[in-house]
C-alpha positions as CSV (number, residue, x, y, z in Angstrom):
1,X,-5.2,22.0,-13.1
2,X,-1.4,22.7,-13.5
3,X,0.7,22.1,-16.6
4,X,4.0,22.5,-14.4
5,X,5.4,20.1,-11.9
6,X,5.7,23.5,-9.9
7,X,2.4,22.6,-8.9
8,X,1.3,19.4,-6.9
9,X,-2.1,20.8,-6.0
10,X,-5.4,20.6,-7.9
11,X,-7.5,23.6,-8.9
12,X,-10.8,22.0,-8.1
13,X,-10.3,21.8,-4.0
14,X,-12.1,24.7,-3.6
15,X,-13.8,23.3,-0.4
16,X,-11.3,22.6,1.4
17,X,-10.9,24.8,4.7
18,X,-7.9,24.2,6.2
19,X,-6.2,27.4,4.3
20,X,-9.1,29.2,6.2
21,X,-8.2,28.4,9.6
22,X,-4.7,30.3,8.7
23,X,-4.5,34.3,8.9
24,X,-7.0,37.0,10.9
25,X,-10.4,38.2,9.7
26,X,-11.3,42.2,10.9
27,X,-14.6,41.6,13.1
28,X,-17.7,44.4,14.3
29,X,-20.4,43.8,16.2
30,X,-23.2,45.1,18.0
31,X,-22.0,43.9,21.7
32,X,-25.5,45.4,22.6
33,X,-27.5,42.3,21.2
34,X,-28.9,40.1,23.3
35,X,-28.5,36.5,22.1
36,X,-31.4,34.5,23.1
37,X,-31.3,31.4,25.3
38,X,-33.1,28.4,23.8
39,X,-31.4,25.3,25.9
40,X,-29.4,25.6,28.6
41,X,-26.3,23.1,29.0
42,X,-27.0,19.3,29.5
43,X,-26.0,17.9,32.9
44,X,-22.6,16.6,33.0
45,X,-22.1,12.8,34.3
46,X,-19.0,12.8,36.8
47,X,-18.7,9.5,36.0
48,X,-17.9,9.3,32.6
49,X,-17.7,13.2,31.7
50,X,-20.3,12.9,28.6
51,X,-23.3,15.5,28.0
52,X,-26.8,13.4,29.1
53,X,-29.4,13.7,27.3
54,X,-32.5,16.1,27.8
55,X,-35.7,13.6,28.9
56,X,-37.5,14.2,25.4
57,X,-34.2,12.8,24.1
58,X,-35.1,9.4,22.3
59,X,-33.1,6.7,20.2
60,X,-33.2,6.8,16.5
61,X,-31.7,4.6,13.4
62,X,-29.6,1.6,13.7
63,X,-26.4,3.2,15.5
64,X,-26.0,1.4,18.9
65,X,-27.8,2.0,21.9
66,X,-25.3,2.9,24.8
67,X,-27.6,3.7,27.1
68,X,-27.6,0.6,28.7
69,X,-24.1,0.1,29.7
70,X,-20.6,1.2,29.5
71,X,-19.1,1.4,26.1
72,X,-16.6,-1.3,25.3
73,X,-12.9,0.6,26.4
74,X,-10.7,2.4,23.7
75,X,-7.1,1.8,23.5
76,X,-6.1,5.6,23.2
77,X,-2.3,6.5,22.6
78,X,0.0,9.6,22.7
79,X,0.2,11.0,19.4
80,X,1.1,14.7,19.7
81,X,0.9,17.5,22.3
82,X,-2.0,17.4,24.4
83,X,-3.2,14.7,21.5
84,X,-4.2,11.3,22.1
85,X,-5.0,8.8,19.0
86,X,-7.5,5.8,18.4
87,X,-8.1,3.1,15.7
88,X,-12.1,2.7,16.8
89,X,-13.7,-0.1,14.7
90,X,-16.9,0.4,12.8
91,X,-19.3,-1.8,10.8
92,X,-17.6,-2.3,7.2
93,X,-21.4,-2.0,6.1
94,X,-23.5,0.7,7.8
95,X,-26.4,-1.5,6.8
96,X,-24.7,-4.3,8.4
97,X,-24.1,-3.4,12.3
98,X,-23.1,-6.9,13.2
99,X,-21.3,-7.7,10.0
100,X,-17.5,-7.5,9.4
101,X,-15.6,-4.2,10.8
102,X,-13.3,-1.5,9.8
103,X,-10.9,0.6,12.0
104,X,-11.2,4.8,11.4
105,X,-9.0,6.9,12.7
106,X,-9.6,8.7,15.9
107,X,-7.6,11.9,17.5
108,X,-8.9,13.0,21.1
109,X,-7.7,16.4,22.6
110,X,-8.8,16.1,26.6
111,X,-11.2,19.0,28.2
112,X,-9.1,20.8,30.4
113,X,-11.5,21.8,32.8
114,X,-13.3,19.4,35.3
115,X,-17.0,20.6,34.1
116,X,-16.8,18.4,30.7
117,X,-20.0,18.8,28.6
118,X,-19.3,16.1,26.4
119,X,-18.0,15.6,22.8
120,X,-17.4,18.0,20.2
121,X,-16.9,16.5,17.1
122,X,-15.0,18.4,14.6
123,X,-14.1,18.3,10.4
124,X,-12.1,20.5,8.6
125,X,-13.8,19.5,5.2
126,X,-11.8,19.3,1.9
127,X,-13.1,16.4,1.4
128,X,-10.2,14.6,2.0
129,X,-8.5,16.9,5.1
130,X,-7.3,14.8,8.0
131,X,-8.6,16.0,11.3
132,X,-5.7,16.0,13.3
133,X,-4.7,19.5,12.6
134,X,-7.5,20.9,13.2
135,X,-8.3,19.4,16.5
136,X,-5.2,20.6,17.5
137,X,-6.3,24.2,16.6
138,X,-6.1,27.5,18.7
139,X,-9.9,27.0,20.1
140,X,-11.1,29.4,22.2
141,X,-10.4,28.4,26.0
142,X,-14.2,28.0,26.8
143,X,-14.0,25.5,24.4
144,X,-11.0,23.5,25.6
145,X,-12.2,23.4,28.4
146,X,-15.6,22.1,28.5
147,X,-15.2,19.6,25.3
148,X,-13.1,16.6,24.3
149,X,-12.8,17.6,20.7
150,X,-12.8,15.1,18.3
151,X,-11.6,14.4,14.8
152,X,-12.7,11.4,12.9
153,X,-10.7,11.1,9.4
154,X,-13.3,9.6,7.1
155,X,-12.7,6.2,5.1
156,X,-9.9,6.9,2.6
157,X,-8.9,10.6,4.3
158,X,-5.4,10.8,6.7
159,X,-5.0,7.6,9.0
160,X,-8.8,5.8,7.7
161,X,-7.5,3.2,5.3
162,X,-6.0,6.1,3.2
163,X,-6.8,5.4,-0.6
164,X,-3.3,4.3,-2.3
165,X,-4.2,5.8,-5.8
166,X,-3.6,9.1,-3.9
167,X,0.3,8.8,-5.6
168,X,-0.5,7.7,-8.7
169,X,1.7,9.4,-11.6
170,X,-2.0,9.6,-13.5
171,X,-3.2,12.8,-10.8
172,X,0.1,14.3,-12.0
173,X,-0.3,13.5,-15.3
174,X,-3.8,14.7,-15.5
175,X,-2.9,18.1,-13.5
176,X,0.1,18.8,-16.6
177,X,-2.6,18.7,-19.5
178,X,-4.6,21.7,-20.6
179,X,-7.7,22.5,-19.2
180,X,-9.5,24.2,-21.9
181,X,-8.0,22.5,-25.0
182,X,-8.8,24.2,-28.3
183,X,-8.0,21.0,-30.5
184,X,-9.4,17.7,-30.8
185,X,-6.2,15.9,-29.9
186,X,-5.6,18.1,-26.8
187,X,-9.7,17.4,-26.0
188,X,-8.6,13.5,-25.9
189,X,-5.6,14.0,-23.9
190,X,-7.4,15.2,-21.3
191,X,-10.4,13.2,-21.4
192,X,-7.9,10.1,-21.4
193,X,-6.0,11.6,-18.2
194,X,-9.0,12.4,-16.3
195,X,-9.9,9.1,-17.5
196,X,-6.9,7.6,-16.1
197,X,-7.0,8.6,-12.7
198,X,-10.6,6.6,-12.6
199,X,-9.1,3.4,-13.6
200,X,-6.3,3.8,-11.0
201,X,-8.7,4.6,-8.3
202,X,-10.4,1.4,-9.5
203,X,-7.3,-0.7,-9.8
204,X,-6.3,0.1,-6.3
205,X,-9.0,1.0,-4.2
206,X,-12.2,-0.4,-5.2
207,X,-13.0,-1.8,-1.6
208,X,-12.5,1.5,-0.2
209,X,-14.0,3.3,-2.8
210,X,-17.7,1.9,-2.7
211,X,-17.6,3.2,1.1
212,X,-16.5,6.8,0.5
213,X,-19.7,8.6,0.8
214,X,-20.7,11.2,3.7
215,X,-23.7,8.7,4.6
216,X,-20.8,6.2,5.3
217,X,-19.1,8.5,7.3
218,X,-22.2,9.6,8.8
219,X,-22.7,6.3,10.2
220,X,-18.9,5.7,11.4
221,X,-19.2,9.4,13.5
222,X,-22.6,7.6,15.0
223,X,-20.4,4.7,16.0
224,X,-17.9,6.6,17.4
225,X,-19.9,8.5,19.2
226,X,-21.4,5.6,21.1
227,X,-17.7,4.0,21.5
228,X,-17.0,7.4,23.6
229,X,-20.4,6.1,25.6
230,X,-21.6,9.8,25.3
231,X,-25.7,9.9,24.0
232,X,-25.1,13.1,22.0
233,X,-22.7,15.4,20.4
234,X,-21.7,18.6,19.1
235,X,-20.7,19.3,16.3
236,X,-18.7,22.2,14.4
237,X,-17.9,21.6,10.5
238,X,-15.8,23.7,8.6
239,X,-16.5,23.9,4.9
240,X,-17.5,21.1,3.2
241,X,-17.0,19.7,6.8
242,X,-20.3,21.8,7.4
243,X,-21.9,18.9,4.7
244,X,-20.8,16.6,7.3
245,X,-22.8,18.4,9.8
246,X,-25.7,18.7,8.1
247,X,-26.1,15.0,6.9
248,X,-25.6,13.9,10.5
249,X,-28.4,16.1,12.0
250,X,-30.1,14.8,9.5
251,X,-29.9,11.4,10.0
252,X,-29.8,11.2,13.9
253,X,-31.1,14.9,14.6
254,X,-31.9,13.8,18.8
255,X,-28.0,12.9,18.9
256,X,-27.2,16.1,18.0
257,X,-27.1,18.3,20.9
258,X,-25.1,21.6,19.5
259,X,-24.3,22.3,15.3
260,X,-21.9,24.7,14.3
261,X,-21.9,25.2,10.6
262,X,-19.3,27.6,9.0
263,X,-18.2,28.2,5.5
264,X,-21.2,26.7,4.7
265,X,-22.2,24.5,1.4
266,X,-25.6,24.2,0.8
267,X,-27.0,20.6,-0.1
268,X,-29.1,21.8,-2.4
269,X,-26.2,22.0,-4.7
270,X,-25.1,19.4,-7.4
271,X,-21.4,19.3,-8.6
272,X,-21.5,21.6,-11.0
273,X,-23.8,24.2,-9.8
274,X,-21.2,24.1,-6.6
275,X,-18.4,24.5,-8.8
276,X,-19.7,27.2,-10.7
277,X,-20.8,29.0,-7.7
278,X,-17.6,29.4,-6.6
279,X,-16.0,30.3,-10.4
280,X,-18.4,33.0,-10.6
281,X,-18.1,34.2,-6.8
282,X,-13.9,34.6,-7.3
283,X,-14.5,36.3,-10.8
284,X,-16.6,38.6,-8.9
285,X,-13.9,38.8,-6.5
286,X,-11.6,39.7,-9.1
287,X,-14.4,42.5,-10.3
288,X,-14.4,43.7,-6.6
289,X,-11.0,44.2,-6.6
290,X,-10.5,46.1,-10.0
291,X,-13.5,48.5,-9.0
292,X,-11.7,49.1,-5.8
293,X,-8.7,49.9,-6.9
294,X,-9.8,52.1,-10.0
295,X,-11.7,53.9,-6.8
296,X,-9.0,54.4,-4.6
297,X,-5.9,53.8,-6.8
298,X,-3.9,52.6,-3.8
299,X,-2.8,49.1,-5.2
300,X,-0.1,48.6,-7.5
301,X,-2.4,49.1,-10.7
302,X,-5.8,50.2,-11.3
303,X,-6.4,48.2,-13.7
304,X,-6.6,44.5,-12.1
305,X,-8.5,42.3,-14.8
306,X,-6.8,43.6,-17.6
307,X,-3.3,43.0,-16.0
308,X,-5.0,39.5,-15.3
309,X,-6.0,39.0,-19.0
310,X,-2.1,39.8,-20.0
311,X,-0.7,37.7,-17.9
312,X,-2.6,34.5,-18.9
313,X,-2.2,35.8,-22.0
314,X,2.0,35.5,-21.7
315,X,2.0,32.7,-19.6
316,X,-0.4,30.9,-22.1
317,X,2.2,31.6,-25.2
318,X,5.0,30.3,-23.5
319,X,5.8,26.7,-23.3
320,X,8.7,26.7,-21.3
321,X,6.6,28.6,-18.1
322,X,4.3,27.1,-15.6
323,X,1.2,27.8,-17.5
324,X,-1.6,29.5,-17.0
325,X,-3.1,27.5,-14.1
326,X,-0.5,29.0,-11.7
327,X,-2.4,32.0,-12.4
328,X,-5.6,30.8,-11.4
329,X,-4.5,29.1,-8.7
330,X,-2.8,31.9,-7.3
331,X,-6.1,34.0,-7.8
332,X,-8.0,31.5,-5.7
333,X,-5.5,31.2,-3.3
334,X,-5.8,34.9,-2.5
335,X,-9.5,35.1,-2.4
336,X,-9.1,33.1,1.1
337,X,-8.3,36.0,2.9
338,X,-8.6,39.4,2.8
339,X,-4.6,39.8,3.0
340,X,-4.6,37.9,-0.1
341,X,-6.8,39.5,-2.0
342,X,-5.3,42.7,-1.3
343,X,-1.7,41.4,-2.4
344,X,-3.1,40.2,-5.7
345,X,-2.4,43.5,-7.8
346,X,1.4,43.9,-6.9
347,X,1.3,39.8,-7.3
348,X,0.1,40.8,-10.4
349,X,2.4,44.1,-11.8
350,X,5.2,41.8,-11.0
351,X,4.3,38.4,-13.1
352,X,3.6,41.5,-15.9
353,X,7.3,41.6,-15.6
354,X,8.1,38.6,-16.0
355,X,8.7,38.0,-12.2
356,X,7.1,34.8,-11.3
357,X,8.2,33.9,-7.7
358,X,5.3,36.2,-6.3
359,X,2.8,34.5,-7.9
360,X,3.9,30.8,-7.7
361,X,4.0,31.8,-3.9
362,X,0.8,32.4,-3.5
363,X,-0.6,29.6,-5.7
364,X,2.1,27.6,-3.0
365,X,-0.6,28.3,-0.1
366,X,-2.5,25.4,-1.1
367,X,0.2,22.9,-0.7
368,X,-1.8,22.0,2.7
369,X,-5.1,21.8,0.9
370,X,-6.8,18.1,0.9
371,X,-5.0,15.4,-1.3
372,X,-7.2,14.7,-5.0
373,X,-7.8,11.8,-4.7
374,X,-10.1,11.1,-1.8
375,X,-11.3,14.6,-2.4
376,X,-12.6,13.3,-6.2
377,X,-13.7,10.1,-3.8
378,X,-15.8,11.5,-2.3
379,X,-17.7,14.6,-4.2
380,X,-17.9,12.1,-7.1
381,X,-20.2,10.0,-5.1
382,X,-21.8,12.6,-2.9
383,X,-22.8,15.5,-5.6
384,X,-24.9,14.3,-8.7
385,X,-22.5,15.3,-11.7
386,X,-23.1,14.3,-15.7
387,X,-22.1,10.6,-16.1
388,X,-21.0,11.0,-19.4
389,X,-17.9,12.4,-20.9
390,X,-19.5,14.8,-23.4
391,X,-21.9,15.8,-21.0
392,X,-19.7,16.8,-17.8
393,X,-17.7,18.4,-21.2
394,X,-21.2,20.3,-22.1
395,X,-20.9,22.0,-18.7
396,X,-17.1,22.6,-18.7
397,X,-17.9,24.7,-21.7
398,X,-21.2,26.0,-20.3
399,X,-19.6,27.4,-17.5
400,X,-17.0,28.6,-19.5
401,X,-19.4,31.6,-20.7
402,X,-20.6,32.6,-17.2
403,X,-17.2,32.2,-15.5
404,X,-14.5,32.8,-18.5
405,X,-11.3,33.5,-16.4
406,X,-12.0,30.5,-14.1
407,X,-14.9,28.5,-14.8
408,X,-13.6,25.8,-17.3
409,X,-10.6,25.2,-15.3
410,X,-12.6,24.5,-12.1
411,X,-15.4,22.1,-13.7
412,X,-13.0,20.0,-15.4
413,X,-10.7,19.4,-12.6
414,X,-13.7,16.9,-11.4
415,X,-13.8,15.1,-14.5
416,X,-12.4,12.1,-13.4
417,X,-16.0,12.4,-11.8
418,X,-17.7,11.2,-15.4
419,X,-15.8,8.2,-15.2
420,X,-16.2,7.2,-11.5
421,X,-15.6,3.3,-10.7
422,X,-18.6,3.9,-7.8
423,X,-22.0,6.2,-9.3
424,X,-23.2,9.0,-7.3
425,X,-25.4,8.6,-4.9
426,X,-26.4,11.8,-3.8
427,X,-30.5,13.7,-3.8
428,X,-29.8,17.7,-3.4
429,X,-32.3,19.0,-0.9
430,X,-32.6,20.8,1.9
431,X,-32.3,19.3,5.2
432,X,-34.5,20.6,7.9
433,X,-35.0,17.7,10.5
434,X,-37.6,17.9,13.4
435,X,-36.3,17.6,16.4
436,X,-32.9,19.1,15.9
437,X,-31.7,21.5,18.0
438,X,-31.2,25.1,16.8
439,X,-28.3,25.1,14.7
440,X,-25.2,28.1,14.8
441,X,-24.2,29.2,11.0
442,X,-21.6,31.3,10.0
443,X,-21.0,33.1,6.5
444,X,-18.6,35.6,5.2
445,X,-20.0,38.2,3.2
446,X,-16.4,37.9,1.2
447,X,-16.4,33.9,1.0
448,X,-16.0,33.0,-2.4
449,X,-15.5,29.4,-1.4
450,X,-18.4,29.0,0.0
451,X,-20.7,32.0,-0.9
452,X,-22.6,33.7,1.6
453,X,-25.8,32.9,0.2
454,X,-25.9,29.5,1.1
455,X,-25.3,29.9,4.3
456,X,-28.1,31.9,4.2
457,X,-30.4,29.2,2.4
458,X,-29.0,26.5,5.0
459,X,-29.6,29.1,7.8
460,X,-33.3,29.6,6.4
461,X,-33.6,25.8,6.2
462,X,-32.6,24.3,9.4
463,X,-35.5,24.9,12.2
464,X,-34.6,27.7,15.0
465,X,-30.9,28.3,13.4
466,X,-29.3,31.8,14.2
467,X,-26.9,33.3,11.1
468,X,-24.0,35.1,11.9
469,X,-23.2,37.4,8.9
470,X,-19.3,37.9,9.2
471,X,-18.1,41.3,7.0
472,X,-14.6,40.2,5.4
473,X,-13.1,38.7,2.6
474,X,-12.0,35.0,3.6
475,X,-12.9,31.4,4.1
476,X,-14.5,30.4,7.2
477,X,-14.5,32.7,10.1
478,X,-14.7,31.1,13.7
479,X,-11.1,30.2,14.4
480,X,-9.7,33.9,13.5
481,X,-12.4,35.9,14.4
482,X,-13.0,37.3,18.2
483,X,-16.9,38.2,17.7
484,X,-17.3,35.5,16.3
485,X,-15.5,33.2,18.7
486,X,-18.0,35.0,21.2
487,X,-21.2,33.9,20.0
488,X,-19.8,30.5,19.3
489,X,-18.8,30.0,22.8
490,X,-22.5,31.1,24.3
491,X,-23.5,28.6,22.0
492,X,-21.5,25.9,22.1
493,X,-21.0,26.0,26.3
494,X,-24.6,27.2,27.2
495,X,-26.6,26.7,23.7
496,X,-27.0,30.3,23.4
497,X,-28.4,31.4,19.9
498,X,-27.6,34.7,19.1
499,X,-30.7,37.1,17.8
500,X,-31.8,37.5,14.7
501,X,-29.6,39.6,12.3
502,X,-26.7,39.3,14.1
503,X,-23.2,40.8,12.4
504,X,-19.3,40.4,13.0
C-alpha cells in the first residue's frame, strides 16, 4: 500500500507472475537422469489439428460434448504478430449451459509446425493478468511448434468484460493511507478506504462481480475448449495461474491431457495463511541476504536489515517522502529474481543517503503486475478470508508479530476483502483427481512468492506428478530457465515425466 502517487501499484499482488517471466534464472542438472515415459503423445487429427483422445478417455460435467460434430466456426482476427484474437461466447451461468451468454476474450498463437498436438492453454496468474503477453512469450520452439497456445482472460481480467471500478480514485485513495496506523483515527481512515473500494466495486460491477470466481472461469476454459473442437488440453499455469490449473484438473481431470504447474500456490491455503506465507518467505529473504553478506562482505553493506530498519525508519518520519511502502515494495520487487535480490543492499546504502531514485526503481518493476481490482475480485471470492472488519484486523495485527517488516502491510492490502459485495466461496483442500494425467510442477527453492513448499505439497498431492526443484532466487522458472525448458518440452510434446528427485 503506497502513501505516494509515485506509486500506482498495490503491495498485496504478490501472485502475480508476469514480473517472473522477465530476467534469467542460473540452472544445473543431472543430464544423466532418465525421465520416465508414462504416455506417449495423442494422435493428431489432420483434419482439424486437435490432440484425440486416448480410448479410456470419457465425457465428464456439463461442458459440451464435441465429439459428435464440428464445433460451431470462430471469427478469429489479427491482433498482433503471429497473434490472432477471438470474442468466444460462454454461458452467463455455468449452471445454465443453454441460458443467456457472455463473450471472453480469446488470443490464439498458430503451431508452426504441421504435426499440431492440440491446445495448450496458458495463464499468467495475478489474478487479474491478461493473457496476451504471455501467449506471446519466448516459448521454447518444440513448443511453438506442436501447440496452438492459448490465453483466455478471465471475466473482469484484460479484454473479458474488464471490471470499470478498476479506475476508481477510491484504489488510489486507499493505496495513500497508512497501513499499520498507530491511532484510532488513522485505523478508520483505512478501514473506510478499504471500505470504499467495496462499494465502488459494487456500484459498478455487481453483474460481473458475482461471476469472478476460478470455478467460473473454469467452466468458460471448458467452453472454449470445445469451441476449438479439440476433446482435451494442456495446460501450463504460472502462479496463481497454476490455481487455475489445478481447479480445472479437478473438475474435468479426462480433459486434461498435459498440466504444467509452476510457481505453484497450494489450495490448501486460505487468504491469509497465503499472504503470510509469502511475508514471512521475503523476510526470510531479507535474513538470507544479511547472512550472506555479513559472510562474504561483497555487497554494499554487511549489515542489510539494519540498513532496512533505518531507512523505514526515515522514510516513516518524513511526510513530504513517498513513505514507507516504497520500501517494501521495492524489497518484494527484488525478491523476484536473483539480480534483484542481489541489488538490494547498494539499493539500500543509497536510500541511507537520502538517494531515492534507486529504490523507487525497483519498487517501479511492478508497474506490469495485474491491475487491484480484479485481482481483489477474484481472491476475495476464491480464498476464505475473515468477513468482518475487526477480524481480517485481528490478523493484520497477528501477522504483524511473525512478519514485522512486511506482514501488516501485505494482509491489509486485501482488506477490501472484509467488505466484499460477493462472499467467498472457496473450501481449501487438496486436489488429487482420479483419472488425471501425471502432472509437471515446478518450484524455486528461492520463490518467496510462491514458496517452494507448496509446490512440494501440490506435487505430493496430485497422483503420478514429477517435481522439478529449480535452485535460484526468483518467481517462476520455465520461461528463463534452459533445464528446465528441457524437461518441460519431454513433457509437454511426448508426456515425458521426469524421475523422481529431479533438480535444475
Amino acid at each position: 500500500m503506497t502513501p505516494s502517487p509515485h506509486r500506482r501499484r498495490a503491495v498485496g499482488a504478490l501472485v502475480a507472475a508476469t514480473a517472473a517471466l522477465l530476467g534469467s534464472a542460473a540452472c544445473t542438472t543431472d543430464d544423466t537422469a532418465s525421465p520416465t515415459v508414462v504416455s506417449s503423445r495423442p494422435a493428431t487429427s489432420a483434419a482439424t489439428g486437435t490432440a484425440m483422445p486416448d480410448d479410456t478417455a470419457a465425457s465428464a460435467g456439463t461442458a459440451p460434448d464435441t465429439a459428435d460434430g464440428p464445433a460451431d466456426p470462430i471469427d478469429w482476427s489479427a491482433c498482433g504478430t503471429g497473434l490472432t484474437c477471438a470474442q468466444i461466447a460462454v454461458p452467463a451461468d455455468p449452471a445454465d449451459p443453454d441460458g443467456p451468454t457472455v463473450e471472453v476474450a480469446v488470443t490464439r498463437r498458430a503451431a508452426t509446425g504441421a504435426d499440431v498436438i492440440g491446445p495448450l492453454f496458458v495463464n499468467p496468474g495475478g489474478p487479474g493478468a491478461a493473457t496476451r503477453d504471455l501467449v506471446a512469450a519466448d516459448w521454447p520452439s518444440e513448443v511453438e511448434a506442436h501447440f496452438d497456445i492459448i490465453g483466455v482472460d478471465p471475466r473482469g481480467v484484460g479484454a473479458s468484460m474488464p471490471l470499470r471500478c478498476g479506475d476508481d480514485p477510491a484504489i488510489d485513495a486507499f493505496r495513500e493511507v497508512d497501513a499499520e496506523p498507530t491511532t484510532d483515527a488513522g485505523r478508520a481512515e483505512l478501514v473506510d478506504a478499504a471500505a470504499a473500494i467495496a462499494d465502488a466495486c459494487g456500484r459498478t460491477d455487481a453483474e460481473t462481480l458475482a461471476t469472478t470466481t476460478t470455478a467460473v472461469h473454469v467452466a468458460d476454459l471448458d467452453a472454449v475448449r470445445a469451441a476449438l473442437g479439440s476433446e482435451q488440453l494442456s495446460f501450463a499455469g504460472f502462479s496463481y495461474g497454476t490455481a487455475i490449473g489445478q481447479a480445472y484438473a479437478a473438475a474435468h481431470p479426462d480433459r486434461v491431457r498435459a498440466l504444467l504447474l509452476d510457481g505453484v500456490i497450494d489450495p490448501e491455503l486460505d487468504l491469509i495463511d497465503l499472504l503470510e506465507g509469502q511475508a514471512l518467505a521475503i523476510e526470510a529473504a531479507l535474513d538470507e541476504l544479511d547472512a550472506r553478506c555479513r559472510t562474504a562482505g561483497a555487497c554494499a553493506t554487511t549489515d542489510v536489515v539494519g540498513t532496512w530498519d533505518r531507512v523505514e525508519a526515515a522514510l516513516t518520519a518524513d511526510p513530504a517522502g513517498p513513505g514507507p511502502a516504497v520500501l517494501r515494495l521495492a524489497t518484494i520487487a527484488a525478491t523476484y529474481s536473483s539480480s534483484g535480490i542481489d541489488q538490494l543492499p547498494e539499493v539500500l546504502v543509497a536510500a541511507e543517503r537520502g538517494e531515492l531514485g534507486p529504490l523507487e526503481r525497483l519498487a517501479d518493476r511492478y508497474v506490469s503486475l495485474a491491475d487491484y481490482a480484479p485481482y481483489a475480485a477474484y481472491v476475495c471470492r476464491d480464498l476464505p478470508h475473515p468477513d468482518t472488519v475487526d477480524g481480517y484486523l485481528d490478523e493484520v495485527a497477528r501477522v504483524g508479530t511473525t512478519a514485522p517488516r512486511l506482514g501488516p502491510a501485505v494482509i491489509a492490502e486485501l482488506l477490501p476483502c472484509a467488505t466484499w459485495p460477493e462472499p467467498s466461496v472457496g473450501a481449501p483442500g487438496p486436489i488429487a483427481p482420479d483419472g488425471l494425467a501425471p502432472a509437471l510442477v515446478i518450484g524455486n527453492t528461492g520463490d518467496r512468492a510462491t514458496p517452494l513448499a507448496w509446490a512440494q505439497a501440490v506435487a505430493a498431492d496430485l497422483p503420478g506428478a514429477a517435481l522439478i526443484t529449480v535452485d535460484t532466487e526468483g518467481h517462476t522458472a520455465l520461461l528463463r530457465s534452459a533445464c528446465v525448458q528441457r524437461f518441460a518440452v519431454a513433457y509437454l510434446v511426448d508426456g515425458t515425466v521426469p524421475p523422481a528427485g529431479t533438480t535444475c
